[in-house]
C-alpha positions as CSV (number, residue, x, y, z in Angstrom):
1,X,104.7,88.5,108.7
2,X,107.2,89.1,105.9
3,X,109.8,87.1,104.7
4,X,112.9,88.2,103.1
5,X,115.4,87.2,100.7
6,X,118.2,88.4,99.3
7,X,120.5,86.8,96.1
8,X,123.9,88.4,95.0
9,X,125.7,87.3,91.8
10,X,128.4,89.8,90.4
11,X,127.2,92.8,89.5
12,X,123.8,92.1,90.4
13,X,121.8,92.3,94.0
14,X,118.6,90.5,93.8
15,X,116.0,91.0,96.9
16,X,112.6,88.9,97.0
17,X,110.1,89.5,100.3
18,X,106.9,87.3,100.6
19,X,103.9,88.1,103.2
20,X,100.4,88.3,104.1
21,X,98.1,91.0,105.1
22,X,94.4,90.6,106.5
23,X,92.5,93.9,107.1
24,X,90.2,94.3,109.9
25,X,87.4,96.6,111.1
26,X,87.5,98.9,108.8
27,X,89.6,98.4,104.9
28,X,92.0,100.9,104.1
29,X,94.9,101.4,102.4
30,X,97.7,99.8,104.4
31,X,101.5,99.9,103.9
32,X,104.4,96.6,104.1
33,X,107.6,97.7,104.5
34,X,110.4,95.2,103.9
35,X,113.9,97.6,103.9
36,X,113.9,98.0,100.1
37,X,112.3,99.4,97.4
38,X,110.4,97.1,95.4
39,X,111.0,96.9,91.4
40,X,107.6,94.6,91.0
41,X,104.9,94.0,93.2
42,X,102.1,92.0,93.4
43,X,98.9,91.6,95.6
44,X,96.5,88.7,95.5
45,X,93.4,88.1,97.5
46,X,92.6,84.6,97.3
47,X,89.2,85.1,99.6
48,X,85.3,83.9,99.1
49,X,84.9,86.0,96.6
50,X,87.7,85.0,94.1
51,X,90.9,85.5,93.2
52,X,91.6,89.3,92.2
53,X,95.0,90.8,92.1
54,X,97.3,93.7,91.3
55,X,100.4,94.0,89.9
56,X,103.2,96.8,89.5
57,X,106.1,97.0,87.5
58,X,108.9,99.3,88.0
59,X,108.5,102.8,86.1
60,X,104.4,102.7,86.7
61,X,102.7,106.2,88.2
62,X,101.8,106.1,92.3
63,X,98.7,104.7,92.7
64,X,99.0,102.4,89.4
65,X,98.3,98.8,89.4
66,X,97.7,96.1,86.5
67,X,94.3,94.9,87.9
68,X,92.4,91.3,87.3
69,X,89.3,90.3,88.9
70,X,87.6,87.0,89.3
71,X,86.3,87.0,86.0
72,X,89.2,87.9,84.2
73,X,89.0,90.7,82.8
74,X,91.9,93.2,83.4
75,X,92.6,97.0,83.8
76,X,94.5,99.3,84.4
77,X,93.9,101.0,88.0
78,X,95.2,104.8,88.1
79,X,94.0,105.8,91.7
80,X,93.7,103.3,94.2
81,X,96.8,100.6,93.0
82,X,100.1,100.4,94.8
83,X,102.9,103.0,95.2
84,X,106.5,102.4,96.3
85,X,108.6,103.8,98.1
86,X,112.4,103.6,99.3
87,X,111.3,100.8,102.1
88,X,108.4,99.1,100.6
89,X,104.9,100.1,99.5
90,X,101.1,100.8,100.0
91,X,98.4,98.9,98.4
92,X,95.1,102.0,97.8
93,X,91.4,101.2,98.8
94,X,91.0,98.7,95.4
95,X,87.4,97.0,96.5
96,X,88.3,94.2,94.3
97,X,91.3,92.9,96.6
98,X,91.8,95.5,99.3
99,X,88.4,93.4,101.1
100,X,88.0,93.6,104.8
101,X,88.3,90.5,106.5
102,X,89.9,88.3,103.8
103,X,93.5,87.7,103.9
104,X,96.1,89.2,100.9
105,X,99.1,87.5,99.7
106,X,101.9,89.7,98.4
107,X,105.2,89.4,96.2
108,X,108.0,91.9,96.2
109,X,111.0,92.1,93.6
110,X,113.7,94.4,94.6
């Protein structure tokens, strides 16, 4: 389920779409589309084993993501992040959040 906002002042069109995703059987990457493209992203899993979660900001490569894990230490991930598109985005195979059976949160900036 995806929620969707969208804020207009002149000049200036803000959109903001909230959801959640849980991935079942088998984890994969998996794609949200929510009729924009998204300027800033970010994915949280909030499941048994933690919070971890990824973030993109606009101007990042495909595949990027700001990465921090339960313990707090962060990276930077290069191949299995998120990547935009005109419509929304896809959130890669990251073992740290992408986790089968555990439920993802997710923020989108427009």
């Amino acid at each position: 389920m995806a929620i969707t906002q969208t804020q207009t002042s002149p000049g200036n069109t803000t959109r903001v779409a909230t959801g959640r995703y849980i991935t079942s059987s088998t984890a994969a990457a998996f794609t949200i589309t929510v009729g924009f493209k998204p300027r800033y992203v970010k994915v949280a899993n909030l499941g048994a084993t933690g919070l971890a979660t990824m973030e993109y900001f606009e101007g990042m490569a495909d595949a990027s993501a700001l990465l921090e894990v339960t313990d707090g230490t962060k990276s930077v991930d290069t191949t299995t992040g998120i990547t935009v598109s005109a419509t929304g985005f896809t959130v890669g195979l990251n073992t740290d959040v992408n986790i089968i059976n555990e439920q993802l949160s997710w923020l989108v900036i427009g």
